[in-house]
C-alpha positions in Angstrom: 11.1 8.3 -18.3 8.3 11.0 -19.1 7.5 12.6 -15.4 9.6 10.5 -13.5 13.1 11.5 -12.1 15.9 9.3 -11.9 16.5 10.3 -8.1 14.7 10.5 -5.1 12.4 13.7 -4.9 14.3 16.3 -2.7 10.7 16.3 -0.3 10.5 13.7 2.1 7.7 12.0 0.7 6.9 10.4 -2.8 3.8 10.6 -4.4 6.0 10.1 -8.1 7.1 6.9 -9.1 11.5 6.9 -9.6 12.5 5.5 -13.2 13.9 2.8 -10.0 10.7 2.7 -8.5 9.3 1.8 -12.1 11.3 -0.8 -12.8 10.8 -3.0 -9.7 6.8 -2.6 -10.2 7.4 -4.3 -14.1 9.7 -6.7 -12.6 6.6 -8.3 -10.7 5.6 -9.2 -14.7 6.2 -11.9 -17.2 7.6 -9.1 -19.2 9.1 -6.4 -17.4 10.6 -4.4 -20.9 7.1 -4.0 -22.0 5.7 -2.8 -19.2 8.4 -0.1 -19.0 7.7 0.8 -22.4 4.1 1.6 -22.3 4.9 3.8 -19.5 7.1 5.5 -22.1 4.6 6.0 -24.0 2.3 6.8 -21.5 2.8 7.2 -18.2 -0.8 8.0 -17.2 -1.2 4.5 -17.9 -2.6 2.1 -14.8 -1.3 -1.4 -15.5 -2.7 -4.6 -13.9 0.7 -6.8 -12.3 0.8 -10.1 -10.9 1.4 -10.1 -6.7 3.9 -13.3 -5.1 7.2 -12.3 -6.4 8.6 -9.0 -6.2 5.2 -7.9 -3.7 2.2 -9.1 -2.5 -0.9 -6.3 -1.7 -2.9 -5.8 1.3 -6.0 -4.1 0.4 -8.3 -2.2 3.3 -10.9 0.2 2.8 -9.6 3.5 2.4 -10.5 5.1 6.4 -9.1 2.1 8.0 -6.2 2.0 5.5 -5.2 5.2 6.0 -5.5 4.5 10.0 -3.1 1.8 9.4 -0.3 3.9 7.2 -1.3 6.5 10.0 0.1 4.1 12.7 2.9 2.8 10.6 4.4 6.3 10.0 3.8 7.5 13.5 4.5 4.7 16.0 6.3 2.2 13.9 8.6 1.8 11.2 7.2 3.2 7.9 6.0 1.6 4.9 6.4 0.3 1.6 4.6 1.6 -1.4 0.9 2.6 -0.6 -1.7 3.8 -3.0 -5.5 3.9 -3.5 -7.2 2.7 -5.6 -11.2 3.2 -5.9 -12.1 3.6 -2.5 -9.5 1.0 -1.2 -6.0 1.4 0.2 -3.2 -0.5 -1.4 -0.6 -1.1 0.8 2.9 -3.0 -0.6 3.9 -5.8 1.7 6.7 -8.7 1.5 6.3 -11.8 -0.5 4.2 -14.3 1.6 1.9 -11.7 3.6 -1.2 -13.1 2.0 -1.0 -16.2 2.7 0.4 -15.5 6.5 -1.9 -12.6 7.7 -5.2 -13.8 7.4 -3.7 -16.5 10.3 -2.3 -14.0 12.3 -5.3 -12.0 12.5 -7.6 -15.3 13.6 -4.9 -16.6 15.9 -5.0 -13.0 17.8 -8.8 -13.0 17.3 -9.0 -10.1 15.1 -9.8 -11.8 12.0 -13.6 -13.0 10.6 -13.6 -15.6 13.7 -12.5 -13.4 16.2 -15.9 -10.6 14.9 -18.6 -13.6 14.8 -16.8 -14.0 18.8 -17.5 -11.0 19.2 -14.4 -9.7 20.5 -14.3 -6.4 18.0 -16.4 -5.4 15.3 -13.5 -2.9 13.9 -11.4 -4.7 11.6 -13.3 -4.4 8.1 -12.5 -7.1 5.0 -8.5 -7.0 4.2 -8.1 -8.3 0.9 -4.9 -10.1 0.8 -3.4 -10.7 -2.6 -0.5 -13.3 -2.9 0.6 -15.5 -5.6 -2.1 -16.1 -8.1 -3.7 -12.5 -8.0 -3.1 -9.4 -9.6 -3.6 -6.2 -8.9 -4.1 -2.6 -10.7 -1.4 -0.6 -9.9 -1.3 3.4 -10.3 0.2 5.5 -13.1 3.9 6.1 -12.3 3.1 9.7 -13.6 0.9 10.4 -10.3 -3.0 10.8 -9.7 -5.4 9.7 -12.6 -8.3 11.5 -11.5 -10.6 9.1 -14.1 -9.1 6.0 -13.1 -9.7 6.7 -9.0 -5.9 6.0 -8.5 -2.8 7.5 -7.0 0.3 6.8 -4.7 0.8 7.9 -1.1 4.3 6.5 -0.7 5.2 5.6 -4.4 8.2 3.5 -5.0 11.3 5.0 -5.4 14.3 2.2 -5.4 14.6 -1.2 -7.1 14.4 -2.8 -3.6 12.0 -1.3 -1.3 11.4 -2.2 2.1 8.2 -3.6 2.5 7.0 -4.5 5.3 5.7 -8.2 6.1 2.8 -10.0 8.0 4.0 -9.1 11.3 4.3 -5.5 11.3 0.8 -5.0 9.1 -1.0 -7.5 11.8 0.6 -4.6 14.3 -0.8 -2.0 12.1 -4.5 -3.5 12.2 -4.2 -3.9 15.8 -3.4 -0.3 16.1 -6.1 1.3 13.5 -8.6 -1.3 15.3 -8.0 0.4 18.7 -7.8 3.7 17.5 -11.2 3.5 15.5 -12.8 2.7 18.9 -11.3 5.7 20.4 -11.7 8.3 17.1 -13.9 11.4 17.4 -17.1 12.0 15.6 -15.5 15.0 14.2 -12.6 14.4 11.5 -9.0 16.2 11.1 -9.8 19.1 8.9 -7.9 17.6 5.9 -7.7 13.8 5.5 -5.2 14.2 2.3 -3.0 16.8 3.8 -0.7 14.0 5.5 2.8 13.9 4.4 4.8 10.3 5.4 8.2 10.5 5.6 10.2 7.9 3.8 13.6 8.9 5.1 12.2 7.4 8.1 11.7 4.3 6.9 13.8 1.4 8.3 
């Protein structure tokens, strides 16, 4: 497939989308051997796929989503495919996140009850799209500067890990805390993080 290689990239991370990693993302759709084919064609392409089957999506704004992946890599296990997407992170999660996170988060109190409580003011909007939704997903080919996307952790394999409600409701926890503790100043170079999938479990 034009730009993508058939094996895992020899860095650690993946920013490239596998011929693998291609096919699971048209597997999510009615009709898989088209999708794959217009990404012959052209693999600059953004496509828009269904979420509830092979993934659901858990979209944050893009600081808080990249504290999140920021905790996942560094304390916890990893993640599954993560990309952005105008201003928003995307970030990959088991079938049946949707529906099960928003819970979590108002059982723990970190959700839209636990705010108006007043307990924390630091978990923004999560978007959490299940069966029913779809979502634009980036070119396998990489950034598209025009359409705002690109991967962080593209999908390499026909069955990534993904991670499910559990260890994302750990992840907002985390990102929550840490944005209480951040500094006024920011790292010198927010895109210069590299997340290591042969760390993921």
């Amino acid at each position: 497939m034009g730009g993508m290689s058939s094996t895992r990239n020899a860095t650690p991370h993946v920013t490239d989308v596998t011929s693998d990693g291609a096919a699971w993302l048209a597997s999510a759709g009615a009709y898989p051997r088209s999708t794959l084919s217009l990404w012959e064609e052209r693999p600059d392409a953004p496509v828009v796929l269904p979420c509830g089957s092979a993934f659901d999506v858990v979209s944050a704004p893009a600081i808080f989503g990249r504290r999140m992946l920021d905790r996942l890599w560094g304390d916890g296990p990893g993640s599954g495919p993560v990309a952005e997407f105008r201003g928003r992170m995307l970030l990959f999660a088991a079938p049946g996140t949707a529906q099960r996170l928003p819970s979590l988060l108002d059982w723990e109190e970190w959700g839209a009850r636990g705010r108006e409580g007043g307990r924390t003011g630091e978990v923004p909007p999560l978007l959490c799209h299940g069966a029913g939704d779809a979502v634009t997903v980036p070119a396998p080919a990489g950034a598209a500067p025009r359409s705002g996307s690109r991967w962080l952790v593209a999908p390499d394999t026909r069955q990534p890990w993904l991670p499910g409600p559990e260890i994302l409701l750990w992840a907002v926890v985390r990102a929550a805390r840490a944005a209480v503790r951040i500094s006024i100043f920011p790292p010198a170079d927010q895109d210069a993080k590299v997340y290591d999938v042969s760390r993921r479990r």
